[in-house]
N, C-alpha and C positions, 0 to 999 in steps of 0.2 A: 504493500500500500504506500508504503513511503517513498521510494520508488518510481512508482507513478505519479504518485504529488511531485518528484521531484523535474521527473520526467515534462511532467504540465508546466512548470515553473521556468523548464529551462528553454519549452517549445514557445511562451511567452515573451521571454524575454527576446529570443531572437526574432518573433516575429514585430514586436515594438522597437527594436535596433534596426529592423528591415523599414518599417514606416515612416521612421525617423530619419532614415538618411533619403527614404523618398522623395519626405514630406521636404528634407533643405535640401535635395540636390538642386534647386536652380534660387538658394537663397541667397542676397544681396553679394557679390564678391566685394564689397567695400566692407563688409563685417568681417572676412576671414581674411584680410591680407595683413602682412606686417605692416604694425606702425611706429613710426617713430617722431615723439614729441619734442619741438621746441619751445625754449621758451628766451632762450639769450638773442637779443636784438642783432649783436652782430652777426652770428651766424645765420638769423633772419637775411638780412642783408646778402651775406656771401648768396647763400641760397638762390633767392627771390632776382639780383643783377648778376651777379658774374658767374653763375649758372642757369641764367637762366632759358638757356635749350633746354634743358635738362626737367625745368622747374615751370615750363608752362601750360601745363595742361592741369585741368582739376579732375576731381572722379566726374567721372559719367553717368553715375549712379548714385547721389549726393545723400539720399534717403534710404533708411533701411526697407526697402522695398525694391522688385527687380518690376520699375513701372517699363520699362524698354522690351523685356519680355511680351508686352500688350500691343505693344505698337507708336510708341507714346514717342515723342521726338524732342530733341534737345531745345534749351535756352542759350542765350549767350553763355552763360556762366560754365554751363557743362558741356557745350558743343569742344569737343577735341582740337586746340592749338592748330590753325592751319587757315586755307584759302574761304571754305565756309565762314569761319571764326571774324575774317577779317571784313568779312562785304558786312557781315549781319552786328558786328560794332561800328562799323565807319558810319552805316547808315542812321547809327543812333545820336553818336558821337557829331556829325558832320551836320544833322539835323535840330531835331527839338533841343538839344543837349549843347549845342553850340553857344560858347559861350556869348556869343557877339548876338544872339537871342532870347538869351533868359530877359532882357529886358521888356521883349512879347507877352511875357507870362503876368506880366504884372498886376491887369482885372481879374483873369483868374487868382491870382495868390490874395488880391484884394477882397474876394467876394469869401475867397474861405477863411482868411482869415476873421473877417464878421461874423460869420456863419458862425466859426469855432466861440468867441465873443458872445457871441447871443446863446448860443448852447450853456456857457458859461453864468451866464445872468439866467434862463431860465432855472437851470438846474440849483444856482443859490434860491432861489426864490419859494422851488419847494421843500426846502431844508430850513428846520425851522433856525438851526443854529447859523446857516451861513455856510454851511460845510458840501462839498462837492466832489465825485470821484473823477478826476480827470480825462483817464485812458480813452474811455468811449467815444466822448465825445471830440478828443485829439484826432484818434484815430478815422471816425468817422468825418473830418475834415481834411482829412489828409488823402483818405481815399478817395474822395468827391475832387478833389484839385487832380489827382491823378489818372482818373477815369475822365477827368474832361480834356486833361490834356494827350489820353491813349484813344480818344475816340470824336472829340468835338466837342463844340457846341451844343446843349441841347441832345446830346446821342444818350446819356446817359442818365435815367430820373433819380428819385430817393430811395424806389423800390431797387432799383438795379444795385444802387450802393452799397445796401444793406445787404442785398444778397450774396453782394460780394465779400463785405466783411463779417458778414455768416458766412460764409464757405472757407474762406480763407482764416478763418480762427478755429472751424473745427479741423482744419486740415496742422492748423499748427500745435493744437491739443492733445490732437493721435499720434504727432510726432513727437511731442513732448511723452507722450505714454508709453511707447516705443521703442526711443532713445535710451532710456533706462535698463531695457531689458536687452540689448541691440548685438551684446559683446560674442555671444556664439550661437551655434545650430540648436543648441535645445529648445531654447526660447521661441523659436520657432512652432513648438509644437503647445509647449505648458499655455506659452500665453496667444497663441493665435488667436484669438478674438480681438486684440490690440493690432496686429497686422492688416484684418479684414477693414477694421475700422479706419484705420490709416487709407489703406486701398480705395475703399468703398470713401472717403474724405477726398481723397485726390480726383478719384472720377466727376464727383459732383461740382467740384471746382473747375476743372477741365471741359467740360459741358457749360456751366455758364461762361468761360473763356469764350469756348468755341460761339455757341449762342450770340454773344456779344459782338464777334470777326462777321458772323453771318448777317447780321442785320446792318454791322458798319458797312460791308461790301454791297449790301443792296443801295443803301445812301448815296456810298460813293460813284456805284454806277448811275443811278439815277440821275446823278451832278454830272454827269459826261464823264466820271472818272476823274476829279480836280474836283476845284472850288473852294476849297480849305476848311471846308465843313461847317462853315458859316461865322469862324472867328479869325481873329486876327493871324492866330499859329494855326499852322497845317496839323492833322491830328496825328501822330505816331503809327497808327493801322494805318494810315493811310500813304503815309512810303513805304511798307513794309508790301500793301499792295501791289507796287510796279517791280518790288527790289528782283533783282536777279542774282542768284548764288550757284556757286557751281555746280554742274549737273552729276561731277565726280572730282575729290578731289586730288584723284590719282591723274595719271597723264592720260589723256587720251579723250578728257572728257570735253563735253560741247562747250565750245568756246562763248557762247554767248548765252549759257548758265539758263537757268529754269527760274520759273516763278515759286512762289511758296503756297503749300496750298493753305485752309484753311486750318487743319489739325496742327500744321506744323507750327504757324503761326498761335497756338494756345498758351505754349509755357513761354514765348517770348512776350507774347503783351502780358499775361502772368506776373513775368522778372518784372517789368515796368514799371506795374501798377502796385506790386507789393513792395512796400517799404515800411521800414522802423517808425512805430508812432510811438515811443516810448514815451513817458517822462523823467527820466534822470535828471533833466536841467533846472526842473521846475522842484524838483523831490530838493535840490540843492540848494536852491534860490526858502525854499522852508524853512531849511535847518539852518541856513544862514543870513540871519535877516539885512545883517552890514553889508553881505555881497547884493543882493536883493536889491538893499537902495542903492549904492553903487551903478548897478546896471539899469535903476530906474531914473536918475539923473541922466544917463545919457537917452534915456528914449524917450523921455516926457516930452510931450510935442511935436515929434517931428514924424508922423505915420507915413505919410508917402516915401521918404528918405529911405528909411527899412525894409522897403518894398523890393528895394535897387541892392542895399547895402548893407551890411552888417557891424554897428560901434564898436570901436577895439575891445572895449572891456566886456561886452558882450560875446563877442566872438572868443576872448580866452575863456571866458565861463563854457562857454562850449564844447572846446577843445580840449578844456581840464577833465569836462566831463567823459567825452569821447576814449579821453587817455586812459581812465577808470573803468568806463564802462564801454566799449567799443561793443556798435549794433553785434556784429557777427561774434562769437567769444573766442571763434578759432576757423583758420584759414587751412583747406583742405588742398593735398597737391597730389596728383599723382603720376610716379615716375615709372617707367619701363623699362626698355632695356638699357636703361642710366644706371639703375637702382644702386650696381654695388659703387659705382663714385660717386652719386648723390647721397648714399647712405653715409660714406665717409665724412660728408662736409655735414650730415645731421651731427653724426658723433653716432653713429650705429657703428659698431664692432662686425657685424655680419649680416650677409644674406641668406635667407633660407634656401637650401637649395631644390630648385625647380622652381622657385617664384618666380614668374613672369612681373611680378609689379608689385610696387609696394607704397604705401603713403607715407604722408608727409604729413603732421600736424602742428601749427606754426600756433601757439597760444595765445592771443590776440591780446588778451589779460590779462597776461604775465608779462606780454614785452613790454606792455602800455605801465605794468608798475615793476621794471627793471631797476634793481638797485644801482646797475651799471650804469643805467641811462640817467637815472632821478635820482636828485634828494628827496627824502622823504618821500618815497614813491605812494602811499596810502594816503598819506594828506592832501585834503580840497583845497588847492590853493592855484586861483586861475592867476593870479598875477607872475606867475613863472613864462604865462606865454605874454606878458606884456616887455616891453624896449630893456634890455639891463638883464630882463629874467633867460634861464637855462633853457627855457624852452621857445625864445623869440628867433624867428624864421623857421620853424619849423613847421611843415604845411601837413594838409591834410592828407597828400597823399608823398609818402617821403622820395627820396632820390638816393642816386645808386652811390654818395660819397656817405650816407647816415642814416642809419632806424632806428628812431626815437617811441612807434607807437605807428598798428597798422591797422588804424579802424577801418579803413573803407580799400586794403590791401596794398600792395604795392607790384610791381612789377609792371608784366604785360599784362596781367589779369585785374589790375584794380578795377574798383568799381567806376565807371565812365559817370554816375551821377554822382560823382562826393560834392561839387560843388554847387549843384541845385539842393542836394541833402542842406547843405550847410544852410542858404540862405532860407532856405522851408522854416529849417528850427530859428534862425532867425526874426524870423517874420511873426511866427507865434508868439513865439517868448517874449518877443519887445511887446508884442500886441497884449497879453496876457499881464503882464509888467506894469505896463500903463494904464490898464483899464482899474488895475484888483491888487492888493495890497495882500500879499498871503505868507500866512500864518500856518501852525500845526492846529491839527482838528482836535477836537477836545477826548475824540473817543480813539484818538491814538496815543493817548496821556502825555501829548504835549511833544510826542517824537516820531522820526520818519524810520521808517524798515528798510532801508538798502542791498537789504537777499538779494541776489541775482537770481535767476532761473531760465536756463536753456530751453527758448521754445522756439530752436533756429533762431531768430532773435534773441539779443539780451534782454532779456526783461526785468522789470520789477519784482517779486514773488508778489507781494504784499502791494496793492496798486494803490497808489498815492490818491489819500484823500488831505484836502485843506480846508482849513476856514478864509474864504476868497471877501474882503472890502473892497467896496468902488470908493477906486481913489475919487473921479470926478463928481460932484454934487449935483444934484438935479431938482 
């Protein structure tokens, strides 16, 4: 009898080792390959410029999820180093993103910036104490600015917004659920209900993406194809409509490159339109009420100014922030048949042998609070990026003689928005600054929670609530 129990136990266990490598033979290869972490700025550096052939490609597969197995198709971020890579940045960079244009965007950042404003006065107004959770309704301005500028005028209503920033927060929820469990093949099986969820989050996002391409391409045609969609800037789907990308980007392929269909265009107006609505600046501007008025002397009065531009001591509060809190927490690389001399300049001792490829994790929060780089690498103190201080010239997006801090990355891969990023929170924050006098919320016992929390973004854990006063009297 024992025997046969044992005999049952042992045809059990093989047939759950069988399911199990079933169930992960096609699970994410970005969870099973070597990695290895940085965190020292210089060798950020070596990395990122003076290797970087070696160092410019990211995963392919950036989620713990095999979404390409579907049929799903790349964004800028994870499209592979190369002639694709280049037409489908230039047309961003060369476009909406051009610096000699952000002065177009101006009514739009004008009108959300109000918008954000009035959210902010309603939401005091049903609080009996004066107290407000910010995120929501940041974010939900932020995504309104970015959907009118990935689609037009008028292309995009409040239901659309909303749906967007429901689709796009349960997709970053399931990732946050995910991540956690992400590290090997078991996980796969214990907690599969977190993967479906992920899976089945990313479809329904990708579906209102595509939804969104379908009705802008009807518009566009209906306009003769042009017209600008009826604002001042041309709407970002709408070069992506004419763009031509290579048909291969091996030799041989047609020289005058293919159009993009619909699907493929999903995860690229996706990248676009999803950006960081954090609050760290404002969580800062709380706990410190001297930098607060600081940065409210320089923006009382002057709204259209900030529209254009961003006050110095505003912009180091920014940047002090950024150095702390950088949106992404960590930059993703992956190398191939570089690996064993890109491993060397990690500080990896070996290659596993038979890896084809291995990653690169560059700690975005750790270089940003380098003892190497900083004094006092943990201390809020923006006046380091002001005239005199340690961290003056230092930009947002660094160069290949110094890495100081890589919020919005560095290399070939940096993010092509850092400098719209910049003046966005700009424009908020002065707005925000000069409207409302704020304070800690009484039911936070007078303190802000600075937890961070991986959810792809840096986030807040704990989302900043205030006690917000209108400076102006009425």
């Amino acid at each position: 009898m024992e025997t046969l129990q044992l005999l049952w136990i042992a045809l059990a266990t093989i047939v759950f080792v069988g399911i199990l490598l079933r169930s992960t033979r096609h699970a994410p290869y970005t969870l099973l390959q070597p990695t290895v972490e940085i965190s020292n700025p210089d060798v950020a550096r070596r990395m990122l410029f003076d290797h970087a052939d070696a160092f410019s490609n990211r995963p392919t597969k950036p989620f713990p999820l095999d979404f390409d197995a579907a049929g799903r198709h790349h964004s800028i971020s994870t499209i592979p180093y190369g002639p694709s890579w280049g037409v489908l940045r230039r047309s961003l960079t060369a476009g909406i993103l051009h610096p000699t244009r952000l002065g177009l965007l101006e009514q739009a950042q004008r009108e959300a910036v109000e918008s954000f404003v009035a959210d902010l006065y309603a939401a005091r107004r049903g609080d009996a104490g004066g107290e407000v959770v910010v995120r929501d309704g940041l974010r939900h301005a932020i995504y309104t600015l970015m959907a009118r500028l990935c689609f037009g005028e008028g292309a995009v209503d409040e239901h659309d917004v909303r749906a967007i920033d429901r689709a796009q927060m349960e997709f970053l929820f399931a990732y946050a659920g995910t991540k956690a469990v992400e590290a090997t093949r078991l996980p796969r099986v214990l907690y599969r209900r977190r993967w479906l969820r992920l899976d089945a989050a990313f479809n329904r996002l990708s579906y209102l993406m595509i939804t969104l391409i379908i009705a802008a391409r009807r518009r566009w045609t209906e306009r003769g194809c042009g017209g600008g969609g009826g604002g001042s800037v041309t709407p970002y789907v709408d070069s992506l409509f004419v763009l031509r990308v290579p048909a291969d980007d091996a030799a041989g392929g047609d020289r005058r490159g293919r159009l993009l269909t619909d699907a493929e265009m999903g995860p690229i107006v996706w990248e676009f339109i999803l950006a960081g609505a954090e609050t760290w600046v404002l969580a800062h501007l709380v706990a410190r009420p001297e930098v607060q008025e600081k940065v409210h002397r320089q923006v009382a009065g002057h709204e259209e100014h900030h529209l254009r531009t961003t006050p110095p001591y505003l912009r180091a509060v920014i940047l002090e922030c950024l150095r702390i809190h950088p949106a992404l927490p960590s930059i993703m690389r992956e190398v191939g048949t570089e690996a064993a001399a890109a491993a060397a300049v990690g500080g990896a001792t070996a290659v596993a042998e038979g890896d084809a490829t291995m990653h690169f994790k560059l700690n975005a929060s750790d270089i940003g609070r380098s003892r190497e780089a900083w004094t006092d690498p943990d201390e809020f103190r923006p006046e380091r990026f002001l005239a005199g201080g340690e961290g003056e010239g230092v930009a947002l997006v660094p160069g290949p003689k110094e890495v100081k801090m890589v919020p919005f990355g560095a290399g070939r891969r940096y993010c092509p928005g850092a400098a719209l990023g910049m003046l966005h929170v700009g424009c908020f924050v002065a707005a925000a600054v000069r409207e409302f006098e704020w304070s800690p919320a009484a039911k936070d016992g007078g303190g802000v929670d600075f937890t961070e929390m991986d959810m792809f973004f840096n986030v807040m854990k704990t989302q900043l609530r205030a006690r917000i006063t209108p400076r102006r009297k009425t």
